[in-house]
C-alpha positions in Angstrom: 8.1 -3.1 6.8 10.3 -6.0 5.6 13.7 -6.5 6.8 16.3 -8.5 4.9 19.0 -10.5 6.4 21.6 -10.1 3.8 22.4 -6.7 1.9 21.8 -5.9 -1.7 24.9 -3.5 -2.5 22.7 -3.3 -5.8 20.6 -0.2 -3.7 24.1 1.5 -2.6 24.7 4.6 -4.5 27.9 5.8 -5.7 29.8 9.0 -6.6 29.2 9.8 -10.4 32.7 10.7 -10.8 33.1 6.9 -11.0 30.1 5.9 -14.0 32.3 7.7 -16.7 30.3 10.8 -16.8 32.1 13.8 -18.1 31.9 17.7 -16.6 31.9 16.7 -13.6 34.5 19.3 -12.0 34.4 21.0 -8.6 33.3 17.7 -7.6 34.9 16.9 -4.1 36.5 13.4 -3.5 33.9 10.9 -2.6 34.1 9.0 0.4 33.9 5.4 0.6 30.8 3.7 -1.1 28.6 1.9 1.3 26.1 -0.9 1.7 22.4 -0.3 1.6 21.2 0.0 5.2 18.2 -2.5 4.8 17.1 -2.0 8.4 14.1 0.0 9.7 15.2 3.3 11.3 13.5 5.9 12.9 12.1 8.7 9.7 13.5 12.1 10.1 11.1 14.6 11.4 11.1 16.6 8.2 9.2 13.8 6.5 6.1 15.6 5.8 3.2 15.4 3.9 1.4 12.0 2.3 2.6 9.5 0.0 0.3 7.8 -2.4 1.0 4.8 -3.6 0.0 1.1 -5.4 -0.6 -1.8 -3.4 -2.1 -5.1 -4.8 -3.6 -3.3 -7.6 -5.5 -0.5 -5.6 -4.8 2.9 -4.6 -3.5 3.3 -0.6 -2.2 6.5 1.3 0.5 6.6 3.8 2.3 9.5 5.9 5.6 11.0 4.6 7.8 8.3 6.8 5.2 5.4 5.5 3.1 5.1 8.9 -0.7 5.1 9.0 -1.3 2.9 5.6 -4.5 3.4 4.1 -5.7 1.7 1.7 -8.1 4.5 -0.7 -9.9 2.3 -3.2 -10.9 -1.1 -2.3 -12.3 -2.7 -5.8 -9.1 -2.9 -7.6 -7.9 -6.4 -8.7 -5.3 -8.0 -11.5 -8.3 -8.1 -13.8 -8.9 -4.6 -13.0 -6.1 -2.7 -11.5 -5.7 1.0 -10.3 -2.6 2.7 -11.4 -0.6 6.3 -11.7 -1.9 8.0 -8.3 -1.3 11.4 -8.0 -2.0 13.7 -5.3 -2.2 17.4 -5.0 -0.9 19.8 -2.3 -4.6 20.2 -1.2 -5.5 16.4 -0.3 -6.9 15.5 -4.1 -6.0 12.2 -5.3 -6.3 11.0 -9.1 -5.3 7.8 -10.3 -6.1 5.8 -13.5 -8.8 2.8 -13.5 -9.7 1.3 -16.8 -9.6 4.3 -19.6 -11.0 7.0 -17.1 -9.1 9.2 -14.9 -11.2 9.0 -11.2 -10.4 11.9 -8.6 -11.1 11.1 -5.7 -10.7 11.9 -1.7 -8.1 10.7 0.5 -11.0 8.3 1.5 -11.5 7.2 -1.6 -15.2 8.9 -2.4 -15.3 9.5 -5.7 -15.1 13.1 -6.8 -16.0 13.1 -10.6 -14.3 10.4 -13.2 -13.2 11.7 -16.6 -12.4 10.1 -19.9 -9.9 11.7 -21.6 -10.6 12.1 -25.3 -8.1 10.6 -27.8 -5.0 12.4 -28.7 -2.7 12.7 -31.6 0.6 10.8 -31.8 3.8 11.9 -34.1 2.5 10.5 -37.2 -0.8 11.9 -36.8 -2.9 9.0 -35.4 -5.3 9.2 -33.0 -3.7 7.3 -29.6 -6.1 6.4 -27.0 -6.4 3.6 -24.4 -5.5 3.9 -20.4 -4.4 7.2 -18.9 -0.6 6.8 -17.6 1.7 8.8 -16.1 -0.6 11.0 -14.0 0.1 13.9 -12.7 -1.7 17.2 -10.0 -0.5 20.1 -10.5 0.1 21.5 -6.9 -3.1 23.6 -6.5 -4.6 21.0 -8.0 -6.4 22.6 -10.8 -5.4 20.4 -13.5 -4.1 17.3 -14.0 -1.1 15.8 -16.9 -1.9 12.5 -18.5 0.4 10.5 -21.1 -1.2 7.9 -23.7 0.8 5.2 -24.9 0.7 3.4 -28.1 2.5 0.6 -30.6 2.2 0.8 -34.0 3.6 -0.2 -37.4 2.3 2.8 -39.7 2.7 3.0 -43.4 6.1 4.7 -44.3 7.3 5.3 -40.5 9.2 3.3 -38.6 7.4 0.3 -35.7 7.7 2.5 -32.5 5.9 2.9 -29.4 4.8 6.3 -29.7 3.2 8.4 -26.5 1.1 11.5 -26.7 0.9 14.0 -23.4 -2.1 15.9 -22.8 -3.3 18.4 -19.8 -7.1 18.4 -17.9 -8.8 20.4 -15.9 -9.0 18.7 -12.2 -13.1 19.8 -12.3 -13.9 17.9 -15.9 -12.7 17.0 -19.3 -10.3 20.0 -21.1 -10.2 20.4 -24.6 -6.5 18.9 -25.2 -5.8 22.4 -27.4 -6.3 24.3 -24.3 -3.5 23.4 -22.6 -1.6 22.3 -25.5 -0.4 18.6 -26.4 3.2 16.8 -26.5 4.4 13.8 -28.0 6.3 13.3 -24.9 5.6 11.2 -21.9 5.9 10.9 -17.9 4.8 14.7 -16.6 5.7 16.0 -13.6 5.0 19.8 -12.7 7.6 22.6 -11.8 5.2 24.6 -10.1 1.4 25.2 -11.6 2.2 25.9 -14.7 5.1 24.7 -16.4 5.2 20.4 -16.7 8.6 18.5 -16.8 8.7 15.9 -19.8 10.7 13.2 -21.3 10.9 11.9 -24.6 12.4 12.3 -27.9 15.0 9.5 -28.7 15.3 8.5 -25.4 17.1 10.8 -23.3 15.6 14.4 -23.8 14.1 16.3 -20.7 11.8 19.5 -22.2 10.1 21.6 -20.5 6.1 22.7 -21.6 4.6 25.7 -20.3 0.6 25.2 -19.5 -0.5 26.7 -23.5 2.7 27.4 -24.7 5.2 25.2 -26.6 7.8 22.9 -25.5 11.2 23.2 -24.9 14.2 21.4 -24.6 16.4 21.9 -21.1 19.2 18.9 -21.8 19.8 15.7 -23.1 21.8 13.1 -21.2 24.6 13.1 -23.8 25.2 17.1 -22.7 27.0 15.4 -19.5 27.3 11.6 -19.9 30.6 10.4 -21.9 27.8 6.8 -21.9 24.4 8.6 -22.9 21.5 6.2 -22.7 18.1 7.0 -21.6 17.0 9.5 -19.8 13.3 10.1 -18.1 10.6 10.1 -15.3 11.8 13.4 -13.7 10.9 15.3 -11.1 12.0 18.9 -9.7 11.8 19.0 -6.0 9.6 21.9 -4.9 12.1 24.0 -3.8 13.6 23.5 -7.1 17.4 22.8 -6.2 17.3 19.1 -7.5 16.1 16.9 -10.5 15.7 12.9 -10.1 15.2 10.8 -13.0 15.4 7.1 -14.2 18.8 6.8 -16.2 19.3 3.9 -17.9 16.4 1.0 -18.9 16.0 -2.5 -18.3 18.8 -3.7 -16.0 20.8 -0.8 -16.8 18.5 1.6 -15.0 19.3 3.6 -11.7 17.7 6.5 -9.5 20.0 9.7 -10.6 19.8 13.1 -9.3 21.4 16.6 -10.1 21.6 20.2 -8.7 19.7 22.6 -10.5 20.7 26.3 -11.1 18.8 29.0 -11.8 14.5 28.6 -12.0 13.6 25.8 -13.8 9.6 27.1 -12.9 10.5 29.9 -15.3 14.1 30.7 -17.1 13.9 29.8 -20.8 15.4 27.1 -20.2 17.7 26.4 -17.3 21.5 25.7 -17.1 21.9 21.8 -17.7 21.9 20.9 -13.9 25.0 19.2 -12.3 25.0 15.2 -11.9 25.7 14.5 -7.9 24.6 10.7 -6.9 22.9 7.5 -8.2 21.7 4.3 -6.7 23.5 0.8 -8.7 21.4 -0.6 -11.7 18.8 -2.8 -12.0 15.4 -3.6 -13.3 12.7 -1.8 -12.0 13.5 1.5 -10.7 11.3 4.2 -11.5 8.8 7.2 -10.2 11.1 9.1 -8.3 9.7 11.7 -5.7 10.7 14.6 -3.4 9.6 15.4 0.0 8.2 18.9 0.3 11.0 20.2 2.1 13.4 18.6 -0.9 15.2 16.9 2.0 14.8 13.7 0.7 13.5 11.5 -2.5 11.7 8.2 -2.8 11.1 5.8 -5.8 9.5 2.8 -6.7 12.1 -0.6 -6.5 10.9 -3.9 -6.8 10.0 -4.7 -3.6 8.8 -1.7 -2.5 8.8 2.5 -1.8 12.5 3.5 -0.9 13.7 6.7 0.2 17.5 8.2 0.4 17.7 11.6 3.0 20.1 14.2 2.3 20.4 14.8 -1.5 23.4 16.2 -0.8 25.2 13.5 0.6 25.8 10.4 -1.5 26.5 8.1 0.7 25.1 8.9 4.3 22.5 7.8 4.7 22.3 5.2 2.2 18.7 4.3 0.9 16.2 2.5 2.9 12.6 0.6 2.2 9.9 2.9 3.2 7.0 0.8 2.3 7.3 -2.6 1.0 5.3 -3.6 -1.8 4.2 -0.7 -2.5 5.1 0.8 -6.3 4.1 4.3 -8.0 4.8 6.7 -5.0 4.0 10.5 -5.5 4.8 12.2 -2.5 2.4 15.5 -1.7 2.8 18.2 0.6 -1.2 17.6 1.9 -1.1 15.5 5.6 -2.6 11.9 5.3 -6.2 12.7 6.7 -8.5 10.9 5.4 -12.3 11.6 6.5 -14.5 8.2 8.1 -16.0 6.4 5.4 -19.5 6.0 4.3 -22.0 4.8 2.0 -23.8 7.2 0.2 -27.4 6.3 0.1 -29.9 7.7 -2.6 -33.5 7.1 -2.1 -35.7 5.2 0.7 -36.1 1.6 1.1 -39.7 0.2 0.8 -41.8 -2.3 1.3 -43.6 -3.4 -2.0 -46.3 -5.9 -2.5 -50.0 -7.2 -1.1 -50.0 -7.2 3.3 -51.7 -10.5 2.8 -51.3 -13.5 3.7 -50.1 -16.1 0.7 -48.8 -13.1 -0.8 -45.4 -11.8 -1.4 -43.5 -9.0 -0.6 -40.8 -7.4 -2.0 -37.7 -4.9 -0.2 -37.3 -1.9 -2.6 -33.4 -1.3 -2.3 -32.2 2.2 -2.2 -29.0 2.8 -4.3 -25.5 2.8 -2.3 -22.4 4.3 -2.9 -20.2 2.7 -3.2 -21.8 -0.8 -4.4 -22.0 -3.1 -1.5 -20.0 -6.2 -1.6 -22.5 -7.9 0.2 -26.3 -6.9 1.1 -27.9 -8.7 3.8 -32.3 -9.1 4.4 -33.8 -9.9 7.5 -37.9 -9.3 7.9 -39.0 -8.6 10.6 -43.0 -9.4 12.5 -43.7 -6.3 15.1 -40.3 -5.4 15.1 -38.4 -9.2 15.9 -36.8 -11.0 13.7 -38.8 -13.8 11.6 -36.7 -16.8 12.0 -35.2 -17.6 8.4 -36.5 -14.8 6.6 -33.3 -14.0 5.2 -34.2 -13.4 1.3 -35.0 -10.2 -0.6 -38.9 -11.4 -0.8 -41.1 -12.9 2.1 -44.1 -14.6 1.8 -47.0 -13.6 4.2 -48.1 -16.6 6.3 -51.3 -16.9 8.5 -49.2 -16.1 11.5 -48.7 -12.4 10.4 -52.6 -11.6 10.6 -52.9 -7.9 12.1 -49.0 -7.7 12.5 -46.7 -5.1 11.2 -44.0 -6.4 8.7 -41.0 -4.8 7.8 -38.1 -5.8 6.4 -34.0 -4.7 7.6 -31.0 -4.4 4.8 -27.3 -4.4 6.0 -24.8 -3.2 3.5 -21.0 -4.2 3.5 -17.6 -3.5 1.9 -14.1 -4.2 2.9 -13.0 -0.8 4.5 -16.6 1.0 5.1 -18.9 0.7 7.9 -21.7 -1.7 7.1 -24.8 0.7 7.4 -28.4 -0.9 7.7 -31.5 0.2 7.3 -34.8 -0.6 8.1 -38.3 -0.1 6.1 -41.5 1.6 7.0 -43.8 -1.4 8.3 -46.7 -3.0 6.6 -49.8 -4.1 8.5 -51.1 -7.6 7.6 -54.9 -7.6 7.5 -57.1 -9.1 9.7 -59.0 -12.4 8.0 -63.2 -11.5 8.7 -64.5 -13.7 10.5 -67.4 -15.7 8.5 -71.0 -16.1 9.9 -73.3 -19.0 8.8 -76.5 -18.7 8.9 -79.0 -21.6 10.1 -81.9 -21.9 9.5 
């Protein structure tokens, strides 16, 4: 973790009875606002559970107080990056590479990878293009998806429109099955009822897994300054709501108490405002512990966390993993299983056992791809000194030896495994008899 010499009161958070905001009555007299502590502390032990995370464009994994970092996928790169991880209550992670969707285990072995089919924006056109916003449902049956889109379409208005869609975790859902939104940024309340934003900016609607949506509130049913309003989150225990209110360098981490069941009333009372963080560019992805005892979300610099919902001002926010961005924080423990290639097929030896002719190593496939592969022959078991290639040409010093050839596989974050051939014998050259007379 990083720790900064001079505070940025930008991180503080503050009372909402001071940001304008109307109803809020009952409301006791904040105390004093404070600085953001910026130093590392000790996590409390309630901090259960895994976070998962980006981290220089690939996937990692880290305990609830940000210990243990493990970094999940190891090919990502700013040509190619990983994005939205999600992870469900039993250990599954998802996250979005290229247009696919790529579940996954906590050691990054790849599950299954699915391509969501295109879905249908407000004016009717087909929007397509990288899954965002993913999201596990707890059990981890299915998983909520959001496409994004910019278009200038004859009599409608130039708009980035989204389109929200539902999977099965195990492969590709018709999108009517679950039913589709034109919202974005799902979250779930429970298995079966997803939290999601959209609208003109600041609606939160709930949608029930194949029924239709609903709306709960807007930020204009509390806010005398409505403005945006999006990337919820219910904590499990569903008491609380965070969101991203606000955009640009307006936005800010706000949470509210929630009353009644937002996992099933038709739709809850609009919850109650309680604290935000300052603004600035570059909050978003707020997250609950699974004890709702705290929330994280994604700043600039890194994964911070505030303990005590209740409590605005004590203790204030602190950096729980710097540099990392897109947290979702799941109830399953950070175990991830020892690595390995998976390795389809035998390898072999191809080609003449003779000398002046070649031979040839017949690779097996690995899983994942090696980063680098590695030959060495071998002549009755020792190494042949420089025989480092993929081929080897016999030479007259391999009569009536065995040949056979060792390949070494390596990637950042696996084991290198090798593996070594069935030998070849070289035949024996007969022996020519003249005859004279």
């Amino acid at each position: 973790m990083t720790t900064h010499t001079a505070p940025r009161s930008r991180t503080a958070l503050v009372w909402l009875a001071g940001l304008g905001l109307a109803g809020l009555t009952g409301l006791a007299a904040p105390p004093a606002t404070a600085a953001a502590d910026h130093t590392p502390q000790a996590a409390p032990s309630s901090y259960a559970g895994s976070i998962v995370f980006i981290k220089a464009n690939n996937v990692w994994l880290a305990k609830g107080d940000g210990s243990g970092q493990y970094q999940v996928t190891t090919n990502g790169s700013a040509d190619s990056p990983w994005s939205s991880p999600t992870q469900s209550d039993t250990g599954v992670i998802a996250a979005s590479h290229g247009q696919d969707i790529v579940v996954m285990s906590q050691n990054g072995t790849v599950l299954r990878t699915i391509d969501p089919t295109p879905l249908t924006d407000s004016v009717s056109h087909p929007v397509d293009g990288v899954p965002q916003d993913l999201a596990f449902s707890p059990d981890g049956t299915k998983i909520a998806y959001t496409f994004y889109s910019y278009g200038c379409p004859i009599g409608a208005d130039c708009l980035a429109r989204t389109a929200t869609g539902i999977t099965a975790a195990t492969g590709l859902t018709p999108a009517a099955t679950y039913g589709t939104t034109y919202q974005r940024t799902p979250s779930w309340i429970g298995n079966g009822r997803t939290l999601q934003s959209g609208g003109w900016g600041s609606h939160m609607k709930l949608k029930d897994v194949g029924g239709a949506e609903q709306l709960w509130f807007n930020d204009y049913d509390y806010a005398a300054d409505a403005t945006d309003l999006g990337d919820g989150e219910v904590s499990p225990d569903g008491h609380w709501l965070a969101a991203v209110r606000g955009y640009s360098s307006s936005a800010q981490i706000i949470w509210y108490a929630v009353s009644g069941n937002p996992a099933t009333d038709n739709p809850p009372p609009v919850p109650d405002p309680r604290c935000s963080t300052g603004k600035q560019a570059g909050f978003a992805d707020p997250t609950w512990a699974p004890d709702s005892n705290a929330v994280a979300w994604q700043e600039p610099d890194g994964i911070w966390v505030k303990d005590d919902p209740a409590d605005c001002t004590a203790p204030q926010p602190r950096l729980l993993v710097a540099g990392g961005s897109e947290p979702d924080w799941s109830a399953a423990a950070a175990n991830p299983a020892p690595r390995a290639f998976a390795v389809s097929g035998k390898l072999q030896v191809s080609g003449k056992a003779k000398v002046g002719k070649r031979l040839t190593a017949g690779v097996p496939a690995f899983s994942p791809t090696p980063s680098a592969m590695t030959f060495q022959w071998l002549r009755g078991g020792k190494p042949i000194k420089g025989a480092t290639a993929s081929t080897y040409k016999v030479t007259k010093q391999d009569r009536g030896k065995k040949l056979a050839v060792t390949v070494t596989g390596s990637l950042s974050a696996y084991p290198s495994v090798s593996l070594t051939s069935p030998a070849v014998t070289v035949k024996k050259t007969k022996k020519r008899h003249h005859h004279h007379r």
